[in-house]
C-alpha positions in Angstrom: 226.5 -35.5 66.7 224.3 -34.0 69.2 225.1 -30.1 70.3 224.0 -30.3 73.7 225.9 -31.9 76.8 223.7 -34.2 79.1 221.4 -32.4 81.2 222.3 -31.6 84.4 226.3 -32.1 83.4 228.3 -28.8 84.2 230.0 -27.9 81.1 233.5 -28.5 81.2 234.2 -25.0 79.6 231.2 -23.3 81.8 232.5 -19.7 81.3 232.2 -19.5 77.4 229.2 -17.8 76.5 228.0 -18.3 73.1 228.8 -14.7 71.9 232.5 -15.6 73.1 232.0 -18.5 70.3 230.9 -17.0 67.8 233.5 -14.1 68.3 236.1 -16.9 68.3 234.8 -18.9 65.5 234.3 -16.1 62.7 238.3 -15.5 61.6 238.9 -19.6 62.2 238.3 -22.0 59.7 236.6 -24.9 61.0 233.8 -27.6 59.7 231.6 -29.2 62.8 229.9 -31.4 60.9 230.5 -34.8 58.5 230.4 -32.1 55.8 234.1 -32.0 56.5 234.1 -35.5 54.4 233.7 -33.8 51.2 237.3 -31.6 51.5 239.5 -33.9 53.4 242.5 -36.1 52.3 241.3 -39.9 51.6 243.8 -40.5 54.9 241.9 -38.1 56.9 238.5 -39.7 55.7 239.4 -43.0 56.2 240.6 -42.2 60.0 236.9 -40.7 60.9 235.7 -43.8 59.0 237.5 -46.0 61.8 236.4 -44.0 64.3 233.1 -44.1 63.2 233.2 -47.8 63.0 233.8 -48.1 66.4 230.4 -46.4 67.8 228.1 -49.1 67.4 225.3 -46.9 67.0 227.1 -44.8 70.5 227.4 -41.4 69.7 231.0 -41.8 70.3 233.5 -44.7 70.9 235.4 -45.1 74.1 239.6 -45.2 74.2 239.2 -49.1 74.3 237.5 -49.1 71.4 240.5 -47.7 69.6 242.8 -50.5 68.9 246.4 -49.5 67.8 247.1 -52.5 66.0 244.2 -51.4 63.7 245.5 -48.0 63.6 249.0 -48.6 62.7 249.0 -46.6 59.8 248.0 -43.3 61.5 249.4 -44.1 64.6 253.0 -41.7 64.4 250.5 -38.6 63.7 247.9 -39.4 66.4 247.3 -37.6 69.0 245.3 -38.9 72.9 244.4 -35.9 74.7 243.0 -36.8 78.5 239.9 -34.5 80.0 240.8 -34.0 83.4 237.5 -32.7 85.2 239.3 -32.4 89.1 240.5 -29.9 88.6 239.6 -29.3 84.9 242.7 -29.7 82.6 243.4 -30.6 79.2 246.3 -33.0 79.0 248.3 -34.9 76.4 248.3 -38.8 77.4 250.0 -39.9 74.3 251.9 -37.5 71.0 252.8 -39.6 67.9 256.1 -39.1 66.4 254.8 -37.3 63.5 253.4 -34.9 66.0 256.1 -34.8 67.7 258.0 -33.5 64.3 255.7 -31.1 63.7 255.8 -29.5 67.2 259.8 -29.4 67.5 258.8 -31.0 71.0 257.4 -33.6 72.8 254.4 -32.8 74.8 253.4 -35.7 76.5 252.6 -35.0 79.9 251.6 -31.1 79.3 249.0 -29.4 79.5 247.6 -27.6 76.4 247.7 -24.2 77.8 251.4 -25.4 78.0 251.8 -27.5 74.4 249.4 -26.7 72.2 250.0 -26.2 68.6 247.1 -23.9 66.7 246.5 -20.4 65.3 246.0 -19.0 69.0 245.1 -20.8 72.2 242.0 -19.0 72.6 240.8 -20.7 69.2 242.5 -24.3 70.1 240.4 -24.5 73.4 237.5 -23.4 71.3 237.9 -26.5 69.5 238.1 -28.4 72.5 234.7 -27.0 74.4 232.9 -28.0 71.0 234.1 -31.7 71.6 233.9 -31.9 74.9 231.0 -29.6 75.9 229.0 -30.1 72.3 230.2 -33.6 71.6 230.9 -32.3 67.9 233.7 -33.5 65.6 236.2 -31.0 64.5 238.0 -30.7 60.9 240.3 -27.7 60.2 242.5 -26.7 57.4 245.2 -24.2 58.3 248.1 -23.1 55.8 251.3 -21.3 57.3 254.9 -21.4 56.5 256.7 -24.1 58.4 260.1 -23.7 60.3 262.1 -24.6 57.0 260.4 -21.9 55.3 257.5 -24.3 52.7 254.4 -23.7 52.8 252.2 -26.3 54.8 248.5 -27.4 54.6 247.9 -28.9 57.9 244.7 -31.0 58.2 243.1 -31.8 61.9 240.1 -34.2 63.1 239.4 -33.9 66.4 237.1 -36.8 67.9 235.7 -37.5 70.8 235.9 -41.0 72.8 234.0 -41.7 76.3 234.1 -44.4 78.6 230.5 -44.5 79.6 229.0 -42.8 76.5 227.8 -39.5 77.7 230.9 -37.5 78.8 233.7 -37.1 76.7 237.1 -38.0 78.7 240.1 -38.3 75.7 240.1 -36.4 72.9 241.9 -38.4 69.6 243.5 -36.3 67.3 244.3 -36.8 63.8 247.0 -34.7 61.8 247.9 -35.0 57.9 250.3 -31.7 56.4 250.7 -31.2 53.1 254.3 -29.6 52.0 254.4 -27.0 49.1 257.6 -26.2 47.3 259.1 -25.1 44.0 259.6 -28.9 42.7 256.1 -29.9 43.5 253.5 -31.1 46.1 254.6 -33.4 49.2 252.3 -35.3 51.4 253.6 -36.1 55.3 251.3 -38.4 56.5 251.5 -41.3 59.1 253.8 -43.4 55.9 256.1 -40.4 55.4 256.7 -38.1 52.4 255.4 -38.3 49.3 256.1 -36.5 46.2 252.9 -36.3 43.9 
């Protein structure tokens, strides 16, 4: 992916400076590059592989490149997240049910200031300007103790789409969250739970 936006393009998070990233990056686990392919879930790898797919040799696809009926299977924990640039604002077009779950709410319609679901929002919009402003994918893996009290591995790829190629205008989101308990490991992915 290339790190720069198009010349000439105001930057749609113009106030970060890169000190202010790299303050925001260090306690924040996150991989910006395909390197993330060697520590994700097959799910999570086979999602970017769509994705991917869809580029035809663009450095990113557009939303109508994304066809549901070929994303069934990761659809219920997908996330479309619109790039408003008038004024600028982050919004959530579209929250699959799994997502839904895992918020306790639905967000469709919000803003993220107003929906977003991350360590702080100060390191979710971080991962947005790298998208939007860098044109980067973002992985994370984040562990915390859900609301019934297992642990959770919670995976997140973080693509961009663009309608003419250049500037990023969705975001698609893809989330997979392992449950830990005392009988074992569970896997809730887009198919449901699954004991391994």
């Amino acid at each position: 992916m290339h790190s720069n936006s198009r010349e000439g393009q105001t930057p749609f998070f113009p106030n970060r400076s890169d000190d202010v990233a790299k303050e925001v990056c260090v306690p924040y686990a996150r991989i910006t590059t395909t390197a993330f392919l060697d520590e994700c879930s097959d799910t999570v790898a086979a999602f970017y592989a769509y994705w991917d797919s869809k580029r035809n040799g663009r450095l990113m696809p557009s939303r109508v490149d994304i066809d549901p009926v070929e994303m069934k299977r990761w659809l219920p924990s997908v996330t479309i997240v619109d790039v408003q640039r008038h004024p600028q604002r982050l919004v959530y077009r579209l929250v699959g049910t799994r997502s839904v779950e895992l918020r306790g709410r639905d967000v469709t319609g919000l803003t993220v200031e107003q929906g977003y679901h991350g360590t702080t929002l100060e390191d979710v919009l971080e991962n947005y300007r790298l998208i939007i402003d860098e044109k980067k994918v973002v992985y994370d893996l984040e562990s915390s103790m859900s609301s019934t009290e297992l642990c959770e591995d919670g995976e997140t790829l973080m693509l961009p789409l663009s309608s003419d190629g250049e500037v990023v205008d969705k975001v698609l989101i893809y989330v997979e969250v392992t449950y830990l308990k005392r009988s074992g490991v569970h896997r809730s992915t887009a198919n449901g739970l699954k004991e391994f």
